[in-house]
N, C-alpha and C positions, 0 to 999 in steps of 0.2 A: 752057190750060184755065182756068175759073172755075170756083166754085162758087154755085148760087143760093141765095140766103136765100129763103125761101117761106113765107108761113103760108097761113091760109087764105082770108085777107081781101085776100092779094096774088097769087092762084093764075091768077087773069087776065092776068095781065102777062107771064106766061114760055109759051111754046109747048109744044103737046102736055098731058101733064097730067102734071107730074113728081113730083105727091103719088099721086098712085094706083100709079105705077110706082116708086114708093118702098115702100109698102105691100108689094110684089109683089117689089120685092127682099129686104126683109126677111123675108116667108114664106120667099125658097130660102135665106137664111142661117140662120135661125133656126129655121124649122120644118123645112126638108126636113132640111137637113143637122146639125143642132144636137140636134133633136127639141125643142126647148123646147114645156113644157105652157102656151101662149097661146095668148088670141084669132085667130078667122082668120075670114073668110068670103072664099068666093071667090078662092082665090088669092093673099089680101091677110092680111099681120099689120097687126096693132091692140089700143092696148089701152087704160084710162082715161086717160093722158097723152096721147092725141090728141086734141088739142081746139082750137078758136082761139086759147087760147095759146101753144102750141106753136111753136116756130119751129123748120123745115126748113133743112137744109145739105144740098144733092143737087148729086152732083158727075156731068156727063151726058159722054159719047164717043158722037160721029155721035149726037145728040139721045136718047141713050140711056142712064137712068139706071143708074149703076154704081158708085157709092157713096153713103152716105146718113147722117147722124150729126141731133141733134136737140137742142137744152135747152128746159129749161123752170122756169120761174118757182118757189123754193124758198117765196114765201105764202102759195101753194096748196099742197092734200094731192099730194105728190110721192113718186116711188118708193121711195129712201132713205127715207124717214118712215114710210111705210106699208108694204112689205114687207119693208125689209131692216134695219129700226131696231139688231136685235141687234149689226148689223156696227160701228155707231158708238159707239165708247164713252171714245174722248180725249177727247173737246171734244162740247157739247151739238147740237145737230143743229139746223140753221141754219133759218130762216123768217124773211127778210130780201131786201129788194128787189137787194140788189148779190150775192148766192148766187143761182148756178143750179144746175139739175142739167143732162149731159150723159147722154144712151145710146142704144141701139139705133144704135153708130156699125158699119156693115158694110159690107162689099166685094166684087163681083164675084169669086169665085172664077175665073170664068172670064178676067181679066184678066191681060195678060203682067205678069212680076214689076215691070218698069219702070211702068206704068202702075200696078199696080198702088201700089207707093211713094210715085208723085208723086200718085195720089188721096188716100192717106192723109194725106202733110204738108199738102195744102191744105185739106186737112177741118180736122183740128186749126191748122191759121193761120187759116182761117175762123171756128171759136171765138172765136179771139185777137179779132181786126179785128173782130168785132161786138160782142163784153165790152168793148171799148176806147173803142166807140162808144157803147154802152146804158148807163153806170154800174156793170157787172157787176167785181168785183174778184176773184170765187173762181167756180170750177168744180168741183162735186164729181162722186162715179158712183163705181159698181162696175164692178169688171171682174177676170176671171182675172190672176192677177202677170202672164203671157208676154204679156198684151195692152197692160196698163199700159209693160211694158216697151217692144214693140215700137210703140206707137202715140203714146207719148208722151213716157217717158224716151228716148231714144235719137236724139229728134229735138227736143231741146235744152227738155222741159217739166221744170221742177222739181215734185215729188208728192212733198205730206204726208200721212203717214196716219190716217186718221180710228181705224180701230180695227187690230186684228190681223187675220189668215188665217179664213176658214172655210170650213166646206165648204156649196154650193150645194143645193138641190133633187136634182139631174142628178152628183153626188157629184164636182163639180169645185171645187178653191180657188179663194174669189175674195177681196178686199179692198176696202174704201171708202177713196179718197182725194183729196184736194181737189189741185187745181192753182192759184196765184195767177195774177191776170189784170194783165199792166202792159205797158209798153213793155221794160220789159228782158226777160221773160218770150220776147214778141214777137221783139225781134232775135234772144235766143238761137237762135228755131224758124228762123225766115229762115239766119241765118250756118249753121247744120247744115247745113239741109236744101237752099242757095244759089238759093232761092225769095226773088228780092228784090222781086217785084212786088204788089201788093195782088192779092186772089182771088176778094173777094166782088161778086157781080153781085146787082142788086134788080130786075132784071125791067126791059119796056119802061113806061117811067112814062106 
């Protein structure tokens, strides 16, 4: 498998439309089954971080997307900043061209546990391989601890914590914490997760 880098400016290059059925995966993670209070029309989540800045990591089976993760540029007004500021309180909250933010990373419920694993570690190696490539050295985001755990510590990412514990809108803990971006970083997730090949595809050029 690959995973495609996408934004909107390269949505021509890849077959089918993998931003829209992105959109559509993250209504069934997030809105059916999460209930999250966000945007939607149509079947589709959305929210102010879609935008041509944005860059798409959509990982497809039989042309069909079934994982989807996303950063976006820390210069601009970004998630962390604007709605979750309270979470950050070690270090001051980045607005700097080598910080991104990561979120809206989600999964196919419906995939076998196998499948489902090795979409996860390519999404997060996919991170890696494009911070490695753009000048990007940190990765931040929130997420509940069991996600942090299961999506990133466990599959060889080292997480600093931005702030402590809080509890969510939706009455679940979650945390802000940065991931650094380098080549040791990188081997670690490959030697885990024994993904030794590169993952990211950029479309038919």
């Amino acid at each position: 498998m690959t995973v495609e880098c996408i934004t909107i400016s390269t949505l021509h290059n890849f077959k089918g439309n993998p931003l829209a059925e992105q959109f559509q995966l993250r209504y069934r993670c997030l809105i059916e089954r999460q209930s999250w209070d966000v945007p939607f029309v149509n079947s589709m989540e959305y929210d102010q971080y879609d935008n041509p800045a944005t860059v798409y990591f959509v990982w497809r089976e039989n042309e069909k997307v079934r994982g989807v993760a996303r950063l976006y540029p820390t210069t601009r007004p970004y998630m962390l900043q604007e709605v979750f500021p309270h979470l950050v309180t070690d270090e001051p909250l980045p607005s700097d061209p080598d910080v991104w933010e990561g979120s809206r990373f989600c999964l196919d419920k419906n995939l076998a546990p196998a499948q489902r694993r090795r979409a996860m570690q390519e999404l997060v190696i996919a991170y890696l391989e494009y911070s490695l490539t753009h000048g990007i050295t940190h990765i931040v985001g929130l997420m509940l601890p069991i996600y942090w755990r299961n999506v990133f510590i466990n599959n060889g990412c080292p997480i600093s914590w931005l702030g402590d514990f809080s509890i969510a809108g939706d009455g679940k803990k979650v945390r802000a914490g940065k991931m650094a971006v380098n080549k040791d970083t990188l081997n670690s997730v490959k030697e885990k997760t024994g993904i030794s090949d590169n993952v990211l595809c950029f479309g038919e050029q």
